[in-house]
C-alpha atoms as a printed R data frame, in Angstrom:
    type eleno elety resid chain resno       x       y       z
1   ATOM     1    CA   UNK     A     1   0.000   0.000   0.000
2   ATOM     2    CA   UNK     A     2   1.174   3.503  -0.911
3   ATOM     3    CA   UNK     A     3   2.162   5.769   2.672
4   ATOM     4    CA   UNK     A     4  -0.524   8.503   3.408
5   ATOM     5    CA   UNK     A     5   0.581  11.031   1.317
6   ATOM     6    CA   UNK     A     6   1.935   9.044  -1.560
7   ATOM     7    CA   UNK     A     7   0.084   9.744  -5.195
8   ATOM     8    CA   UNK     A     8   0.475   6.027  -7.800
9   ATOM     9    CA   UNK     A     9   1.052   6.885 -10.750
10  ATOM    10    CA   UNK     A    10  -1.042   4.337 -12.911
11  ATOM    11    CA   UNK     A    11   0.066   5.043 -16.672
12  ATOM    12    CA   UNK     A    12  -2.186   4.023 -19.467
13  ATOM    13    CA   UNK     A    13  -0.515   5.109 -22.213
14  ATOM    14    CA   UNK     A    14  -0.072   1.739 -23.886
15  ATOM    15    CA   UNK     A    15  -3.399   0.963 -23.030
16  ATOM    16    CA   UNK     A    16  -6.702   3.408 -23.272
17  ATOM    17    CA   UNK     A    17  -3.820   6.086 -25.093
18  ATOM    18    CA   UNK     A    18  -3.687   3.555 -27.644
19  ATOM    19    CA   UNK     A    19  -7.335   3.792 -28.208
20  ATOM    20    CA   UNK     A    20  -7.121   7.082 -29.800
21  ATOM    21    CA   UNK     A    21  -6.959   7.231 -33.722
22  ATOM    22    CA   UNK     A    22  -3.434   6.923 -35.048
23  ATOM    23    CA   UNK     A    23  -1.700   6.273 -31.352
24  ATOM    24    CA   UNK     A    24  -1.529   2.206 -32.181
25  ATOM    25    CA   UNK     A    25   2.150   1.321 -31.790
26  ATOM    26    CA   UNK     A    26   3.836  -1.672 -33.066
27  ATOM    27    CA   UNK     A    27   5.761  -4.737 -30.607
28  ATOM    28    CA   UNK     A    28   9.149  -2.702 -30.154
29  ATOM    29    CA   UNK     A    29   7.723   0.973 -29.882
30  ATOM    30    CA   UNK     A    30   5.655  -0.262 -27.139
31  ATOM    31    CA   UNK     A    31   8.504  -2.030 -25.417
32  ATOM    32    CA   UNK     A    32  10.410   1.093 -25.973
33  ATOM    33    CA   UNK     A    33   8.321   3.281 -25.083
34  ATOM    34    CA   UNK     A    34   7.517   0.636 -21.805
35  ATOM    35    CA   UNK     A    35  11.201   1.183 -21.038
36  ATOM    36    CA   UNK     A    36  10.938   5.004 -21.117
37  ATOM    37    CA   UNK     A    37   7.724   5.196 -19.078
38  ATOM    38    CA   UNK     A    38  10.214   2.927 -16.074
39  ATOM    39    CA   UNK     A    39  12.849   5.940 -16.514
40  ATOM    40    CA   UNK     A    40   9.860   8.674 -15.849
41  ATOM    41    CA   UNK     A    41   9.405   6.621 -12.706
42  ATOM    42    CA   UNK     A    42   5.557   5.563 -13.205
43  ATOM    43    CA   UNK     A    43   4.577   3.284 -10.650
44  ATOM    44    CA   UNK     A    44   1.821   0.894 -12.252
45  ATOM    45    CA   UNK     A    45   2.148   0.388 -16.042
46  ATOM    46    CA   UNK     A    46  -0.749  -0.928 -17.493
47  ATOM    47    CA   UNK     A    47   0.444  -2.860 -20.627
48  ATOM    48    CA   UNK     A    48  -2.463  -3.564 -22.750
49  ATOM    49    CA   UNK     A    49  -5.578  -5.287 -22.869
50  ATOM    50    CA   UNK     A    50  -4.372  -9.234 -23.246
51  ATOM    51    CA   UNK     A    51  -7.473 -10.258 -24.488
52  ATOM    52    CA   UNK     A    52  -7.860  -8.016 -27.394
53  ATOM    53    CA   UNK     A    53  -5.464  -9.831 -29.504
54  ATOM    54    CA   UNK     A    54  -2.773 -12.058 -29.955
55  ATOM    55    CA   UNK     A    55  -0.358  -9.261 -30.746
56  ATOM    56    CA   UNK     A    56  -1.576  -7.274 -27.522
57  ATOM    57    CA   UNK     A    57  -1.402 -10.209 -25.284
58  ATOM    58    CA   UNK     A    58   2.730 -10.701 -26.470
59  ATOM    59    CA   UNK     A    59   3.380  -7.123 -25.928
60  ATOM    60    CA   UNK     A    60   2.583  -6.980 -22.502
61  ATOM    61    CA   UNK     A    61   3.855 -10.352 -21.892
62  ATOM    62    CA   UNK     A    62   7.346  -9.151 -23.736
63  ATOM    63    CA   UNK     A    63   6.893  -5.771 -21.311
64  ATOM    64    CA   UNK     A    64   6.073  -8.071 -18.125
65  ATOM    65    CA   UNK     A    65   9.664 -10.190 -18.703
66  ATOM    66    CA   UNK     A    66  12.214  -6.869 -19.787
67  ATOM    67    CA   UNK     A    67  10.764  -3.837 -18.198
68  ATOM    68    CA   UNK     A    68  11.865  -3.674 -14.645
69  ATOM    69    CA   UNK     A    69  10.786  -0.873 -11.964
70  ATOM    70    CA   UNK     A    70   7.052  -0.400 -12.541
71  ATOM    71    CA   UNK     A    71   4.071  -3.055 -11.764
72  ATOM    72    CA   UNK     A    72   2.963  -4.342 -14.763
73  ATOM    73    CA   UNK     A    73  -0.865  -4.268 -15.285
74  ATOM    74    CA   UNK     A    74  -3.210  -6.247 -17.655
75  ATOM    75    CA   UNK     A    75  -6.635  -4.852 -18.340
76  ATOM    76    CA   UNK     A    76  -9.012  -7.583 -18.257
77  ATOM    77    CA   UNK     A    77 -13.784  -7.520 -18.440
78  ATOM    78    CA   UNK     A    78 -14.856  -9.494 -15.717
79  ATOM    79    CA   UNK     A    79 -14.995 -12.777 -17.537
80  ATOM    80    CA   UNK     A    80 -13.093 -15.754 -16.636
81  ATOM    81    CA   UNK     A    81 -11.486 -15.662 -20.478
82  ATOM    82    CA   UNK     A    82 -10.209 -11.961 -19.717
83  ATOM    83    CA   UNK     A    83  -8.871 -12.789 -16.578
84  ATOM    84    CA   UNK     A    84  -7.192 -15.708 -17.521
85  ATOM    85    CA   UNK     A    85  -5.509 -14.281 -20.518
86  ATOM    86    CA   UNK     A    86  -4.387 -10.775 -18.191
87  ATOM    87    CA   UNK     A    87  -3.160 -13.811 -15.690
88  ATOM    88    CA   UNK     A    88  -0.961 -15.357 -18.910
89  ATOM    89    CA   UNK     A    89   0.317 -12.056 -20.327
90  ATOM    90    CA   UNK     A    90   1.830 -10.679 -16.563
91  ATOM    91    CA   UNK     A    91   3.325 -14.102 -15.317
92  ATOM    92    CA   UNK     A    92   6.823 -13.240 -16.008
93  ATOM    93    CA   UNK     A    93   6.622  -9.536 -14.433
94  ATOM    94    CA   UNK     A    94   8.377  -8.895 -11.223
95  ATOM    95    CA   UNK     A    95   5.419  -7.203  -9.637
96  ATOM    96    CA   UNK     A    96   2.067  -7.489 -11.389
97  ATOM    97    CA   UNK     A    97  -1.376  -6.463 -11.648
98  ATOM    98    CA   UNK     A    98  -4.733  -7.834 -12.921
99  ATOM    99    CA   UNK     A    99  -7.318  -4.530 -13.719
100 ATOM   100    CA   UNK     A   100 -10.736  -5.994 -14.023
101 ATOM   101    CA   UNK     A   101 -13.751  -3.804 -14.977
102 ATOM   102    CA   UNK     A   102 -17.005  -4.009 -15.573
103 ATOM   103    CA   UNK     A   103 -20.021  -1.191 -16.010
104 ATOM   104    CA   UNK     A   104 -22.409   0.287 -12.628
105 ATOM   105    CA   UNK     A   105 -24.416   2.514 -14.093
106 ATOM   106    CA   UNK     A   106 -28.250   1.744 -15.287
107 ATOM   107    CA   UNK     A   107 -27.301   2.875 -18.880
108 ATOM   108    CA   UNK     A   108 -24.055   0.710 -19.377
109 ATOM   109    CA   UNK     A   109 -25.830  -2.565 -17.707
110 ATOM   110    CA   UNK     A   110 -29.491  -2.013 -19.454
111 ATOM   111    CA   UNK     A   111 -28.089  -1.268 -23.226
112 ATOM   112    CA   UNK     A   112 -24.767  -2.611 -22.990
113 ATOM   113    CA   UNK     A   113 -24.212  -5.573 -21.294
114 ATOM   114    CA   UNK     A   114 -28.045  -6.104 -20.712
115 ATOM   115    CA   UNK     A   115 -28.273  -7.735 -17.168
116 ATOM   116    CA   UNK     A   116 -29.511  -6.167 -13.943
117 ATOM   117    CA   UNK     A   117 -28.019  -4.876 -10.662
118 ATOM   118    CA   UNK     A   118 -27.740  -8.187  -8.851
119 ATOM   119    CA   UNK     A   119 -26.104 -10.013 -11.860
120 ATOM   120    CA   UNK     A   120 -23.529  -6.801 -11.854
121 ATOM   121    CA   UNK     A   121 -22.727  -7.345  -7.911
122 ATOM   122    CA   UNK     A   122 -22.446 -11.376  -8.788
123 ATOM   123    CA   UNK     A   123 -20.117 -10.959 -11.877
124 ATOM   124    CA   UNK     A   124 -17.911  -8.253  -9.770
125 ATOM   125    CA   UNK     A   125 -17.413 -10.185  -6.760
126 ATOM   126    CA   UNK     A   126 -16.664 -13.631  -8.436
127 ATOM   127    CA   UNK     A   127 -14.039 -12.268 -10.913
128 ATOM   128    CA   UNK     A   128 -12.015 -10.232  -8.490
129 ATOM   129    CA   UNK     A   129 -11.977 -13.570  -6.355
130 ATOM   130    CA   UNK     A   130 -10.864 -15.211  -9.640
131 ATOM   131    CA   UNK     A   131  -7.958 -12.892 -10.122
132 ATOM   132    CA   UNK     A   132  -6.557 -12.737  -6.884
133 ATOM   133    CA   UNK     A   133  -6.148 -16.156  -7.204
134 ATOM   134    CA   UNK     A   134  -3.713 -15.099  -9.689
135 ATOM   135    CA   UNK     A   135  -2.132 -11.867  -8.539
136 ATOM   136    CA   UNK     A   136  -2.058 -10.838  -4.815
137 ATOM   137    CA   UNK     A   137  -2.182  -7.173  -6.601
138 ATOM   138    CA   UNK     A   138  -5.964  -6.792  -8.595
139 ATOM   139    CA   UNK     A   139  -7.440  -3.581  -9.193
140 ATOM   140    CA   UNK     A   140 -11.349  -3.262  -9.893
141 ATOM   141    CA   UNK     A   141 -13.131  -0.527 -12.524
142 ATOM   142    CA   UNK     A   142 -16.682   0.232 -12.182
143 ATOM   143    CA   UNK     A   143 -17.119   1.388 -15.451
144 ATOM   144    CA   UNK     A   144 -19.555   4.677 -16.235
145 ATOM   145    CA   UNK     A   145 -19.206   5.125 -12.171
146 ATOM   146    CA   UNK     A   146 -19.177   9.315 -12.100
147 ATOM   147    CA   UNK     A   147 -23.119   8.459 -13.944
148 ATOM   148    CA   UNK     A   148 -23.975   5.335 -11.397
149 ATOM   149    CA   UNK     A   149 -26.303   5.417  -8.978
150 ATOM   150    CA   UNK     A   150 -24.363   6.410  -5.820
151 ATOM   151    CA   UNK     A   151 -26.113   3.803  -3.396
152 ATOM   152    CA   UNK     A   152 -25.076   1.088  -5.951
153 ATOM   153    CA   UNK     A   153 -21.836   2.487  -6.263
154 ATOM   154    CA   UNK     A   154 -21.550   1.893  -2.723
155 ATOM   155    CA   UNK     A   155 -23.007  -1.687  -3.101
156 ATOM   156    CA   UNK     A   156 -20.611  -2.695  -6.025
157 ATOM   157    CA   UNK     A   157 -16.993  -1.163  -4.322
158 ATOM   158    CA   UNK     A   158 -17.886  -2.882  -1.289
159 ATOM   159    CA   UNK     A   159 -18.631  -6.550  -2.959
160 ATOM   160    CA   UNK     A   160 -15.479  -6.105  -4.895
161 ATOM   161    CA   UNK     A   161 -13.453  -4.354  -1.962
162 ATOM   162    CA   UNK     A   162 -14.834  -7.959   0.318
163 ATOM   163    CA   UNK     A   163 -13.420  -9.817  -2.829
164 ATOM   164    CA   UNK     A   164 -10.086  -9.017  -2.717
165 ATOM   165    CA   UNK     A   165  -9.658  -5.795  -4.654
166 ATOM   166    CA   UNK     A   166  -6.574  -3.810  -3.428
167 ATOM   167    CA   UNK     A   167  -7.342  -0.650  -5.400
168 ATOM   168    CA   UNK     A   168 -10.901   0.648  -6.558
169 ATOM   169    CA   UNK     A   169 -10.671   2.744  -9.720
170 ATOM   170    CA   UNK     A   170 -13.488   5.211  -9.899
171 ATOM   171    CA   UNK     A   171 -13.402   6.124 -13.910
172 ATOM   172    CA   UNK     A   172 -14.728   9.374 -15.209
173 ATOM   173    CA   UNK     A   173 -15.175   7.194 -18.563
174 ATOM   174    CA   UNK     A   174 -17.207   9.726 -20.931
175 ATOM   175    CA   UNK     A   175 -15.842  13.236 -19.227
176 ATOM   176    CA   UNK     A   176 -18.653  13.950 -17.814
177 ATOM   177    CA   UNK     A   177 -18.304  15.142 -14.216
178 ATOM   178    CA   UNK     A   178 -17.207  18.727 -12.344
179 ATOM   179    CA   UNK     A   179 -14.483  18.130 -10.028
180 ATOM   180    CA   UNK     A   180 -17.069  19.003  -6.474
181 ATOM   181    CA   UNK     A   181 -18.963  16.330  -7.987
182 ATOM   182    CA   UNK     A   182 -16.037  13.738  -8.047
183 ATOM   183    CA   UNK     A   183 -14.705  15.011  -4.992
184 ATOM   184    CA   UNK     A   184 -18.121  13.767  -3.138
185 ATOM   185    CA   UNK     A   185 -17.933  10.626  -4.853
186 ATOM   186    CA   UNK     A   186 -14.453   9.594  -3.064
187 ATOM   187    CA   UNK     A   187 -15.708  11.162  -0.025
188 ATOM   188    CA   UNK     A   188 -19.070   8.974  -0.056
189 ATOM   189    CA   UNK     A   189 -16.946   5.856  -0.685
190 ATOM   190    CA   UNK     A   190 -14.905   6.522   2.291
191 ATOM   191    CA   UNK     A   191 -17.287   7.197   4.605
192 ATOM   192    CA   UNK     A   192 -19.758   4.286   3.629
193 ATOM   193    CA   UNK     A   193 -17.652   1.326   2.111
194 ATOM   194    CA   UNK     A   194 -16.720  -0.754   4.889
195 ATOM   195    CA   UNK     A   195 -12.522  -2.251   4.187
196 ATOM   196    CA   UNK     A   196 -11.221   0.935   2.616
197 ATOM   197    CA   UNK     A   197  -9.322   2.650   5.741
198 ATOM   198    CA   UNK     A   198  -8.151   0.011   8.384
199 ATOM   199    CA   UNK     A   199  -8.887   0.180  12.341
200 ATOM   200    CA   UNK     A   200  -5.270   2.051  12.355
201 ATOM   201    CA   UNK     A   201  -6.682   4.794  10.054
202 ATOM   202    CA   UNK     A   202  -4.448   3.795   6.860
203 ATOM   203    CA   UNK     A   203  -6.454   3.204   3.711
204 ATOM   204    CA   UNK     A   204  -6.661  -0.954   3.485
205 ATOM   205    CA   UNK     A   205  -7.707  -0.242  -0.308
206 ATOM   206    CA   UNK     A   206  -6.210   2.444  -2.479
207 ATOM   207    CA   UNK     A   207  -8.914   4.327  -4.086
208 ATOM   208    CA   UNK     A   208  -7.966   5.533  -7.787
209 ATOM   209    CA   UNK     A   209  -8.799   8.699 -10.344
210 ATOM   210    CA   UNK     A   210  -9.548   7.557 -13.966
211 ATOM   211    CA   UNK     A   211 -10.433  10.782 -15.797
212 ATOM   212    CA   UNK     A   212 -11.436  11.526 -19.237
213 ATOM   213    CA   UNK     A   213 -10.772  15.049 -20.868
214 ATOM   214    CA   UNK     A   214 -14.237  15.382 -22.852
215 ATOM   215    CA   UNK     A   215 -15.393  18.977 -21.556
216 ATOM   216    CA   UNK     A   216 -11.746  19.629 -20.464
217 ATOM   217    CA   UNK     A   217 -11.830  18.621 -16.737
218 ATOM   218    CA   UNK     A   218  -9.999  15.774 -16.423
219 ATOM   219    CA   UNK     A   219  -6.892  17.222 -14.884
220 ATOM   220    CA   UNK     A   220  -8.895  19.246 -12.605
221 ATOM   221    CA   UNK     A   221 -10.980  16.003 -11.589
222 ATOM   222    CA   UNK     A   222  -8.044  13.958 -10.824
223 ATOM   223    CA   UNK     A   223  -6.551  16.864  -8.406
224 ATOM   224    CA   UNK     A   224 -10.039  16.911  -6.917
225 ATOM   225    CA   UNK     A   225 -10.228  13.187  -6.527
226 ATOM   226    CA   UNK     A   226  -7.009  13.631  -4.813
227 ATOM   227    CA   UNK     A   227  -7.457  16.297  -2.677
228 ATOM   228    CA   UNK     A   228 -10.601  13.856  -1.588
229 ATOM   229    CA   UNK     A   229  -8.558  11.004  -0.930
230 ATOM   230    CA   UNK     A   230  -8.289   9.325  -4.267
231 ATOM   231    CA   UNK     A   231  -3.881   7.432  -3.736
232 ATOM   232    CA   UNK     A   232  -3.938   6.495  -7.542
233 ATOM   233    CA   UNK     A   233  -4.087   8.662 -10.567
234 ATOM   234    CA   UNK     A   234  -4.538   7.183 -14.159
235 ATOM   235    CA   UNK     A   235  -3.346   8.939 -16.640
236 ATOM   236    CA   UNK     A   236  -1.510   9.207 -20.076
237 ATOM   237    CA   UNK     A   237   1.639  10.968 -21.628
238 ATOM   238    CA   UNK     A   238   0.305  14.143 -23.606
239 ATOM   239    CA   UNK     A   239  -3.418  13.366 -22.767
240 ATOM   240    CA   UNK     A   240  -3.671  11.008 -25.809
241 ATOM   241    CA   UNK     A   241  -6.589   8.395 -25.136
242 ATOM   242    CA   UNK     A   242 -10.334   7.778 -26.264
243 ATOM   243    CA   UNK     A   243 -12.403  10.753 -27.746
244 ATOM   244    CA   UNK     A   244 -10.666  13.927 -26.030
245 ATOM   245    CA   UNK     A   245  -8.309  12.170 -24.355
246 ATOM   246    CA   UNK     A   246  -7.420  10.832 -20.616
247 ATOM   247    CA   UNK     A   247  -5.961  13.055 -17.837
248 ATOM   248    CA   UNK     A   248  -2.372  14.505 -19.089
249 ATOM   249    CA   UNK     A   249   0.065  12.545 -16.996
250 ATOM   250    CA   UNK     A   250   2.684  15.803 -17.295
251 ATOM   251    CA   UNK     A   251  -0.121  17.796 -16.396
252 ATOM   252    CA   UNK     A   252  -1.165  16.195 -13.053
253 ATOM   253    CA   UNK     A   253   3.342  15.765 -11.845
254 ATOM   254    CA   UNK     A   254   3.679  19.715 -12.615
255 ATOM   255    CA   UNK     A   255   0.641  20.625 -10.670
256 ATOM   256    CA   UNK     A   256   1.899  18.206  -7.284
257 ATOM   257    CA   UNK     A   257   5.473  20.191  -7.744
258 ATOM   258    CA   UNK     A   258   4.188  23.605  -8.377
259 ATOM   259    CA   UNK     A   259   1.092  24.063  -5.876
260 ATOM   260    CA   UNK     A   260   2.462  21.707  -3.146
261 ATOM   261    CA   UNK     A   261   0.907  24.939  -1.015
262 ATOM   262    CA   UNK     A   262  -2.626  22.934  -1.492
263 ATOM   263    CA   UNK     A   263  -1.446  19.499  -2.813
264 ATOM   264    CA   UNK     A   264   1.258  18.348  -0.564
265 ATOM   265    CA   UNK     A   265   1.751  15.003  -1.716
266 ATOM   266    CA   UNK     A   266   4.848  13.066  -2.678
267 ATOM   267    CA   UNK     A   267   5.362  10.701  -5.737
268 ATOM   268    CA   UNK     A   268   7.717   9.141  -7.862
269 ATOM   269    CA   UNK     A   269   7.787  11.066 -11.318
270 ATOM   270    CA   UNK     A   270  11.330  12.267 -12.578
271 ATOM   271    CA   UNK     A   271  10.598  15.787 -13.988
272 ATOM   272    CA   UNK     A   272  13.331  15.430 -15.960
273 ATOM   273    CA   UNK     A   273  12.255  12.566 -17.694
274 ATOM   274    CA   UNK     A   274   8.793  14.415 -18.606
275 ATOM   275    CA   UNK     A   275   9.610  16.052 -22.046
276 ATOM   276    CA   UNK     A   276  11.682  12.957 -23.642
277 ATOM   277    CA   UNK     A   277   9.137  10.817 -22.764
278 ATOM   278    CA   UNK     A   278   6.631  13.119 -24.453
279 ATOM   279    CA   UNK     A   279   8.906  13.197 -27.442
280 ATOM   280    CA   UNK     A   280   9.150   9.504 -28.110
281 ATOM   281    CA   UNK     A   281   5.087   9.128 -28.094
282 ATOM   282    CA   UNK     A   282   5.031  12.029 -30.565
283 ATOM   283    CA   UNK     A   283   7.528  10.812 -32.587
284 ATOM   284    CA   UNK     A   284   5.836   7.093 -32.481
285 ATOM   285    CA   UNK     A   285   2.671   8.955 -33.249
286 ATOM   286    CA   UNK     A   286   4.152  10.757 -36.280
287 ATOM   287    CA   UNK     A   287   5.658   8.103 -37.621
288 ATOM   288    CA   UNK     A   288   2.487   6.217 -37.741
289 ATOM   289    CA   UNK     A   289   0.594   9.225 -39.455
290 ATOM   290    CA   UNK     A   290   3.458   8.785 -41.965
291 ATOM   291    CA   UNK     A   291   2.886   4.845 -42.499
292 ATOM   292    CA   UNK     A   292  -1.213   5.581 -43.231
């Protein structure tokens, strides 16, 4: 568990960045680029999506056995498949992680993956227990949760939390929340999921930031979810992700070193490291524009 004041840095960049039109990168720019990410000092680095496809599934496994420093993290639905294949791809990592997901709000579960509440709690519960018999490290997503119902929110963090999840990742996935709003959420979740902050006053369960940038809040979202309690930010070099992109990872390190007056947290990000890094994904980025 991260110390009180200590901000994860969970980097996506290889993952939801690579969801964006024209950010797919091929076997070696992603190991490069997974190399580069270790330098910056990220903490988690979530790999790829191992079920997606065969090519996705070798990447992170090739990133699991040669990049040393960060956890390595598999995104995985919660469905035994998923979670098996996440399990495959991270076996040779040092320190892994298995990041299962699945949707809370009416909208996602009704036209999406049409089943109800109860089937939600059900398929939560069992495939976080499935994964941490895998990785003593597994992360949980409730999907759509800044547009969820906040007594089920409650309801599905706490099944998962009495699962086995060691961080709860509360995504912002379409951009559509102010940062009071996700403040509250954080603050709800502390004060009514029983697990998160242990008898000693320590959070048990890290809670995490996943924000996206679609009416240009996710920044200022994350640093709310923070200043609420959130340990784990996701995030991506230069913002790239779905639609308007995820929370800028540069973004969120240069606001924690220049307003430490209202954010006084530590972390792990090398400053220095901030602008190559950013200049490898753009290169990668150009070079694929070039290839199209």
């Amino acid at each position: 568990m991260s110390s009180h004041n200590q901000i994860v840095f969970f980097d996506t960049t290889l993952r939801d960045g690579e969801q964006s039109p024209g950010c797919t990168m091929h076997h070696d720019e992603k190991l490069r680029m997974a190399h580069q990410l270790a330098n910056l000092g990220v903490d988690v680095l979530e790999a790829g999506f191992a079920i997606a496809s065969q090519g996705d599934s070798d990447s992170i496994r090739m990133i699991a056995r040669e990049v040393r420093g960060p956890r390595i993290a598999s995104l995985a639905r919660c469905k035994r498949e998923d979670i098996e294949a996440a399990a495959r791809s991270i076996e040779p990592a040092e320190k892994a992680r298995i990041h299962t997901f699945l949707a809370s709000s009416d909208l996602h579960l009704e036209a999406k993956l049409k089943i109800t509440r109860a089937e939600a709690l059900h398929q939560a519960a069992e495939s976080v227990r499935l994964a941490r018999t895998f990785a003593d490290d597994v992360e949980f997503s409730a999907e759509d949760a800044t547009r969820t119902d906040p007594d089920f929110l409650v309801e599905i963090v706490t099944v998962a939390v009495q699962a086995g999840a060691t961080t709860i990742n509360i995504p912002d996935t379409v951009g559509y929340t102010t940062p009071d709003e996700y403040a509250a959420t954080f603050r709800m979740l502390f004060a009514k999921v029983p697990g998160i902050v242990g008898p000693d006053g320590k959070d048990n369960v890290i809670l995490s930031t996943h924000c996206h940038n679609d009416l240009g809040m996710a920044v200022a979202n994350t640093l709310a979810g923070i200043q609420a309690g959130a340990r784990q930010a996701e995030c991506t070099i230069n913002g790239v992700g779905e639609r308007a992109g995820n929370a800028a990872l540069e973004e969120i390190a240069a606001a924690l070193m220049v307003r430490r007056d209202k954010l006084p947290y530590t972390n792990n990000i090398k400053l220095n490291q901030l602008y190559p890094t950013s200049q490898m994904l753009r290169r990668i980025h150009q070079l694929r524009l070039l290839a199209q």
